[in-house]
C-alpha positions as protocol buffer text, in pm:
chain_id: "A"
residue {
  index: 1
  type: UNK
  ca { x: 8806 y: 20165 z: 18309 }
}
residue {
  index: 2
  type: UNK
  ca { x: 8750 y: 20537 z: 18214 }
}
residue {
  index: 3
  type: UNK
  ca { x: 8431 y: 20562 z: 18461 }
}
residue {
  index: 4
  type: UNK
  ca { x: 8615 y: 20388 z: 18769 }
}
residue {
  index: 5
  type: UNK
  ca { x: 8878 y: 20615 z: 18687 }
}
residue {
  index: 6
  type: UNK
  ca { x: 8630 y: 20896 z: 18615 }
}
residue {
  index: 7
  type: UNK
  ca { x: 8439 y: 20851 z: 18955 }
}
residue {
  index: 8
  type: UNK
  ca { x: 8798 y: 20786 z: 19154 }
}
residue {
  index: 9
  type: UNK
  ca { x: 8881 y: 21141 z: 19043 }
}
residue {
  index: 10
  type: UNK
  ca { x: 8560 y: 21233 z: 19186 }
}
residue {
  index: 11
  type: UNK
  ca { x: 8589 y: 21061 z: 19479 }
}
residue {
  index: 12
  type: UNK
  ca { x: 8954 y: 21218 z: 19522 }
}
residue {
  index: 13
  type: UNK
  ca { x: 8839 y: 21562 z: 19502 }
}
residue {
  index: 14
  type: UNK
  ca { x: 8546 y: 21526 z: 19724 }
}
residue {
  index: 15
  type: UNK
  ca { x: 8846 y: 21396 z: 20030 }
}
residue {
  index: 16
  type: UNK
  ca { x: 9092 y: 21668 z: 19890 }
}
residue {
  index: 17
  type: UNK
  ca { x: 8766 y: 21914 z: 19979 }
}
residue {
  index: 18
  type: UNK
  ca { x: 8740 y: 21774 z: 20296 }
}
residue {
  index: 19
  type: UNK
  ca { x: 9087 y: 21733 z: 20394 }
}
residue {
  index: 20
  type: UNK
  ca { x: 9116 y: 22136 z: 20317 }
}
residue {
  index: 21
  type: UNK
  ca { x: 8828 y: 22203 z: 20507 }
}
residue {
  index: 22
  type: UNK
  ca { x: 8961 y: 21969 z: 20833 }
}
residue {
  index: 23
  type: UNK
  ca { x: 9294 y: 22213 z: 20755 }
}
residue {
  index: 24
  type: UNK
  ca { x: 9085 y: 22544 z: 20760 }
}
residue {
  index: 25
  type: UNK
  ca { x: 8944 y: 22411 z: 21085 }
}
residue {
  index: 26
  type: UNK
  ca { x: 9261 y: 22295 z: 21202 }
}
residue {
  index: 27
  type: UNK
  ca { x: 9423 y: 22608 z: 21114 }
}
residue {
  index: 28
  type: UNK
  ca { x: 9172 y: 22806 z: 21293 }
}
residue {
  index: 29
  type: UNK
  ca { x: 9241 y: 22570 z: 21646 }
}
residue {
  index: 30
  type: UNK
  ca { x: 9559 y: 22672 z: 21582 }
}
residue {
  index: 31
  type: UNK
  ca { x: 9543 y: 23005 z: 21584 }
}
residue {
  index: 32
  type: UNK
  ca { x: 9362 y: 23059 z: 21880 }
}
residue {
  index: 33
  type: UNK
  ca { x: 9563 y: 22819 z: 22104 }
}
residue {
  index: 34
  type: UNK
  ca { x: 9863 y: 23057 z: 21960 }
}
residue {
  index: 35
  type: UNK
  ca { x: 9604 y: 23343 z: 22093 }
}
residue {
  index: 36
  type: UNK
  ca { x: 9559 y: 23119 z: 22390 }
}
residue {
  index: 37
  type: UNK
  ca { x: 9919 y: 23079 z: 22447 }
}
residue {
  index: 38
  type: UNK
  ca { x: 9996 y: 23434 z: 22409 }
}
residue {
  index: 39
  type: UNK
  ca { x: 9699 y: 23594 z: 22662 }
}
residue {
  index: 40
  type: UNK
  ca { x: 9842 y: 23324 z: 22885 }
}
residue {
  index: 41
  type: UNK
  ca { x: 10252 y: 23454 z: 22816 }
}
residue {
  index: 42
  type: UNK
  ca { x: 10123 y: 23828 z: 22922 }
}
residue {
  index: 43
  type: UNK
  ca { x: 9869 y: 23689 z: 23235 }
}
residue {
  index: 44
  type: UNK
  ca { x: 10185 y: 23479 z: 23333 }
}
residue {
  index: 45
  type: UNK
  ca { x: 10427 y: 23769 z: 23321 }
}
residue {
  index: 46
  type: UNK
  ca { x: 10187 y: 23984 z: 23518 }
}
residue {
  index: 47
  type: UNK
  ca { x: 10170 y: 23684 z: 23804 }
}
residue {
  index: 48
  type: UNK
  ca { x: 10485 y: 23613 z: 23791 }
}
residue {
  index: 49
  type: UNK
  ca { x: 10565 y: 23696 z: 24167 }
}
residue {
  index: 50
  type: UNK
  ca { x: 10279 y: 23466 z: 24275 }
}
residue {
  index: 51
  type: UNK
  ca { x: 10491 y: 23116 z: 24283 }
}
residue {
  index: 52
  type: UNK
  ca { x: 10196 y: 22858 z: 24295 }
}
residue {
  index: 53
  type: UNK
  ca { x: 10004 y: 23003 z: 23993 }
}
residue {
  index: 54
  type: UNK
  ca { x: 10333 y: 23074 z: 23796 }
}
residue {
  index: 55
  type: UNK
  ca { x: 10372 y: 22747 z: 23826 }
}
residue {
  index: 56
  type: UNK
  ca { x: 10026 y: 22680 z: 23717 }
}
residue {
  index: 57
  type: UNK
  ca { x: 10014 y: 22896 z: 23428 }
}
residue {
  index: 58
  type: UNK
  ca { x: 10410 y: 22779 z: 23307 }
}
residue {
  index: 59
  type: UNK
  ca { x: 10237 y: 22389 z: 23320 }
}
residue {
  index: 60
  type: UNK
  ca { x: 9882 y: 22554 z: 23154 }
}
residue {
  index: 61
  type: UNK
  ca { x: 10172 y: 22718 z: 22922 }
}
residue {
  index: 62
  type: UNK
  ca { x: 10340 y: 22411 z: 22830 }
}
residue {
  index: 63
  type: UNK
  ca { x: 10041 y: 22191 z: 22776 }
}
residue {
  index: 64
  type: UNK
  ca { x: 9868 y: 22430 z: 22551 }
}
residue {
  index: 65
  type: UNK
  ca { x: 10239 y: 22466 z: 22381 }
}
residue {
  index: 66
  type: UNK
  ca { x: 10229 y: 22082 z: 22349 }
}
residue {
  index: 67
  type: UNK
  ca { x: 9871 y: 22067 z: 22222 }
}
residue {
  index: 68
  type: UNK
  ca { x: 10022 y: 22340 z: 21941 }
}
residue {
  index: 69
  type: UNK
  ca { x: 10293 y: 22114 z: 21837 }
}
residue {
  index: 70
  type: UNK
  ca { x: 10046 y: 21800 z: 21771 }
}
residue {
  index: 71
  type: UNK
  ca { x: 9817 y: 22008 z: 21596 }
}
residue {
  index: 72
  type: UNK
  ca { x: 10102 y: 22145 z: 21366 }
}
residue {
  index: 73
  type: UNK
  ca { x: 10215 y: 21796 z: 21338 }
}
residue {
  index: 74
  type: UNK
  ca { x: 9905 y: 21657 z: 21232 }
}
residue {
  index: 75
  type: UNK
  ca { x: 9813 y: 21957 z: 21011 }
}
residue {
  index: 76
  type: UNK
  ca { x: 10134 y: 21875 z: 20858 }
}
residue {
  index: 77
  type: UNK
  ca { x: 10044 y: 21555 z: 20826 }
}
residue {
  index: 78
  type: UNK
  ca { x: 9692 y: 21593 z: 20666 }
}
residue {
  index: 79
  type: UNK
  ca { x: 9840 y: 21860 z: 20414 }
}
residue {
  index: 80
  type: UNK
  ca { x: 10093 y: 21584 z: 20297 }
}
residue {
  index: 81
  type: UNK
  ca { x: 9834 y: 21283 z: 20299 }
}
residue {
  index: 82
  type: UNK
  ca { x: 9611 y: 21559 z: 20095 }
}
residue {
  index: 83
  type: UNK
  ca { x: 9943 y: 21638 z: 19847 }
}
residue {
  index: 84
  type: UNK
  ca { x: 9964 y: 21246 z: 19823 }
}
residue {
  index: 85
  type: UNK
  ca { x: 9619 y: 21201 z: 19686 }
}
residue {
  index: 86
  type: UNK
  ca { x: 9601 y: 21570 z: 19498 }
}
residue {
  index: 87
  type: UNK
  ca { x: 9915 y: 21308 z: 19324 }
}
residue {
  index: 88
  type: UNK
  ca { x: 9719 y: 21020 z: 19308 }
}
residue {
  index: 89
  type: UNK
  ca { x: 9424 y: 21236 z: 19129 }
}
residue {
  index: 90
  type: UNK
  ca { x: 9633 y: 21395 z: 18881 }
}
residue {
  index: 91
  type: UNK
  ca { x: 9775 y: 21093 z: 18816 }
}
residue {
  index: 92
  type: UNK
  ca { x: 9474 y: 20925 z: 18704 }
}
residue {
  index: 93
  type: UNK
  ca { x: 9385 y: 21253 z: 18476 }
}
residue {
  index: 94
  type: UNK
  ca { x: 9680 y: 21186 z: 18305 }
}
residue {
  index: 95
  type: UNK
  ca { x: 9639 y: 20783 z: 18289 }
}
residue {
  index: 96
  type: UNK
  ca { x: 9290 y: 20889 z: 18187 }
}
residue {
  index: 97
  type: UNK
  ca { x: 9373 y: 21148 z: 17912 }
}
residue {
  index: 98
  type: UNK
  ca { x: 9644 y: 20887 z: 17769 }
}
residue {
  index: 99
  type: UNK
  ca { x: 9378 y: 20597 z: 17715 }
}
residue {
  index: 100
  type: UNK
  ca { x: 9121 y: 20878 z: 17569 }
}
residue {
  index: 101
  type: UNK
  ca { x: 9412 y: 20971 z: 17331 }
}
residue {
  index: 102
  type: UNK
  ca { x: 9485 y: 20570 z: 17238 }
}
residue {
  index: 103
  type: UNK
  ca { x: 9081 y: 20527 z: 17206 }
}
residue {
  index: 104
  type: UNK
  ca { x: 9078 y: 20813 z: 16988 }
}
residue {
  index: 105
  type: UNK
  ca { x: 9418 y: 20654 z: 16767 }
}
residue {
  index: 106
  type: UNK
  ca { x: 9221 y: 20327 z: 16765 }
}
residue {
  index: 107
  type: UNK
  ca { x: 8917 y: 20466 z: 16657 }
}
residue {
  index: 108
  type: UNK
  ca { x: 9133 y: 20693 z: 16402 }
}
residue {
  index: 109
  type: UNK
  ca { x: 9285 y: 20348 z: 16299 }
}
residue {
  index: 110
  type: UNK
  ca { x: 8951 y: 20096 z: 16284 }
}
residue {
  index: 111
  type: UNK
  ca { x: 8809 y: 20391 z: 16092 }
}
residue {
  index: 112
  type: UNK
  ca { x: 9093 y: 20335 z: 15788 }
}
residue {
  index: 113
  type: UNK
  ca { x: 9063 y: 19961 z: 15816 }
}
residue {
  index: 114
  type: UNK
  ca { x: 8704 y: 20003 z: 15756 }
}
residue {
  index: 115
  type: UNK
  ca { x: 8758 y: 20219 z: 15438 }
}
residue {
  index: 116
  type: UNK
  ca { x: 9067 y: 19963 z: 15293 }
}
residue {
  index: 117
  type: UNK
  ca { x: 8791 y: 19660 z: 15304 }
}
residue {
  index: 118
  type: UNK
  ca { x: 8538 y: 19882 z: 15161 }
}
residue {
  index: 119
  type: UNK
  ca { x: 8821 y: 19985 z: 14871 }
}
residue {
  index: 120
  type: UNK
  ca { x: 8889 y: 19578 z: 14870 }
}
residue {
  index: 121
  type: UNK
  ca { x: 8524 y: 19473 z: 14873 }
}
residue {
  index: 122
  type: UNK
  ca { x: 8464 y: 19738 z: 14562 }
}
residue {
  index: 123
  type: UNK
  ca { x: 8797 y: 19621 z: 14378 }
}
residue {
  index: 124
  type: UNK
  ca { x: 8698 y: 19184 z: 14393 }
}
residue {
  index: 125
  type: UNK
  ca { x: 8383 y: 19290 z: 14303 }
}
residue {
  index: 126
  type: UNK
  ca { x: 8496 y: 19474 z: 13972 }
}
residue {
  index: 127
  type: UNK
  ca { x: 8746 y: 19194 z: 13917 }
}
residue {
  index: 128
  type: UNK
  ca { x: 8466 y: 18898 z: 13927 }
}
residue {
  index: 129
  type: UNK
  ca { x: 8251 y: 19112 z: 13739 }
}
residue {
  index: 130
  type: UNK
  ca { x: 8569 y: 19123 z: 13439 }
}
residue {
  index: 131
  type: UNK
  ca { x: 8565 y: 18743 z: 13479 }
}
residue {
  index: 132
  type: UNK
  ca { x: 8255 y: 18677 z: 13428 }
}
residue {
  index: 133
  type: UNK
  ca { x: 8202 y: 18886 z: 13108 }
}
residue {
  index: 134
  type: UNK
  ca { x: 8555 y: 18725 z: 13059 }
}
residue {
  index: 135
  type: UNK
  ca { x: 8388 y: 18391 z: 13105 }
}
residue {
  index: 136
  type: UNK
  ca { x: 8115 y: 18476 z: 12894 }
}
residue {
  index: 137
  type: UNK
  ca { x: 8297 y: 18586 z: 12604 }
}
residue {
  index: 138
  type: UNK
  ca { x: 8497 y: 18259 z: 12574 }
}
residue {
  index: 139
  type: UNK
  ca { x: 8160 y: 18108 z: 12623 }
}
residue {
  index: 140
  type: UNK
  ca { x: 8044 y: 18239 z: 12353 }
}
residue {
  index: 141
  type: UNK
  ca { x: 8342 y: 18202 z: 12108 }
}
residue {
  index: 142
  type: UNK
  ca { x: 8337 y: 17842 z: 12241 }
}
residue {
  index: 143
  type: UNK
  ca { x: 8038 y: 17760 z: 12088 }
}
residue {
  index: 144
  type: UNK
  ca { x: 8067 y: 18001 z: 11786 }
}
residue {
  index: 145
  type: UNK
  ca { x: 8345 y: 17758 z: 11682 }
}
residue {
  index: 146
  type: UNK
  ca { x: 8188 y: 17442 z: 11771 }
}
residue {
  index: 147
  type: UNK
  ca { x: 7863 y: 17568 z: 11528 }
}
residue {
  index: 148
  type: UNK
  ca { x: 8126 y: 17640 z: 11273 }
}
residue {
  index: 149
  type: UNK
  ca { x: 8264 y: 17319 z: 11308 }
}
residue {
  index: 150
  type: UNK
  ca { x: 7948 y: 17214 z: 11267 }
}
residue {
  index: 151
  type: UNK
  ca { x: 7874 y: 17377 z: 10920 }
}
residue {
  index: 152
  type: UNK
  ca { x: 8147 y: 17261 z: 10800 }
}
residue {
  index: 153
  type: UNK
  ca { x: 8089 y: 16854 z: 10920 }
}
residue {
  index: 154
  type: UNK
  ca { x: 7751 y: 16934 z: 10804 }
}
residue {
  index: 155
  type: UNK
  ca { x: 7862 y: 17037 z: 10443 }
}
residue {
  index: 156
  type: UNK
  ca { x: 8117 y: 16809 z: 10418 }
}
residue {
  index: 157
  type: UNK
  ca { x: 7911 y: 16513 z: 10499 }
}
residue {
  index: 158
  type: UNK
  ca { x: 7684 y: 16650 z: 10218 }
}
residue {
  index: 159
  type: UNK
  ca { x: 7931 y: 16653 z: 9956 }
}
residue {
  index: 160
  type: UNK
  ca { x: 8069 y: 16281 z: 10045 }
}
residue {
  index: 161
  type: UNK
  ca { x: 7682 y: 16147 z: 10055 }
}
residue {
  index: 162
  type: UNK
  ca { x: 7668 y: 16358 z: 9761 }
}
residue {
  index: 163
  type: UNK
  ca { x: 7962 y: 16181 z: 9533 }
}
């Protein structure tokens, strides 16, 4: 998930780069239609007694006044779809810096569990260890007593075969 997201933030960047280089171009188009426009404006005003081509140059006028407005409507568009996906990038940043942050607290997290079952592991050890000297101790008290009981059948059987 962090590499999809990882090369979708590259792939956003790489349009946003393009999309800003489509608006330099765009911008430039622009401009010299404005220039355009404006070289036409003065030729018009000095033809202006001529009917026919002030008639021309006022329709050459308006379609290059037209042609203006749709490039400043689609600039306008292309700097909002790029705002939309500059969005959609740092969006993913963020989504990508919050599951880096919860990998990190998991990590953080496993990391303790690991040391508790270590602590555990170390601690059942000790305590079989305690029963088993535990065990052998009783063991061996066990069958202290039973060779004392023993003796003491042992002597007393004596003294009755004895009498």
């Amino acid at each position: 998930a962090v590499k999809r997201l990882e090369e979708e933030s590259r792939r956003l960047h790489s349009e946003a780069d393009a999309l800003i280089k489509q608006d330099s171009i765009l911008s430039e188009r622009v401009q010299l239609l404005v220039e355009q426009v404006r070289r036409l404006g003065e030729q018009v005003t000095i033809m202006s007694e001529d009917g026919v081509v002030h008639q021309e140059l006022a329709d050459v006028q308006e379609h290059l006044r037209m042609d203006g407005q749709r490039l400043g409507e689609r600039l306008k568009a292309l700097e909002q779809a790029m705002g939309e996906r500059q969005q959609h990038a740092e969006d993913h940043a963020r989504a990508l810096e919050l599951m880096e942050s919860k990998s990190q607290t998991q990590t953080e997290r496993l990391a303790a569990f690991q040391q508790q079952i270590r602590e555990q592991r170390q601690q059942v050890v000790n305590y079989l260890r305690k029963l088993s000297q535990f065990q052998e101790r009783q063991k061996r008290r066990q069958m202290a007593a039973m060779e004392h009981e023993l003796k003491e059948m042992k002597q007393r059987d004596l003294k009755l075969g004895g009498e």
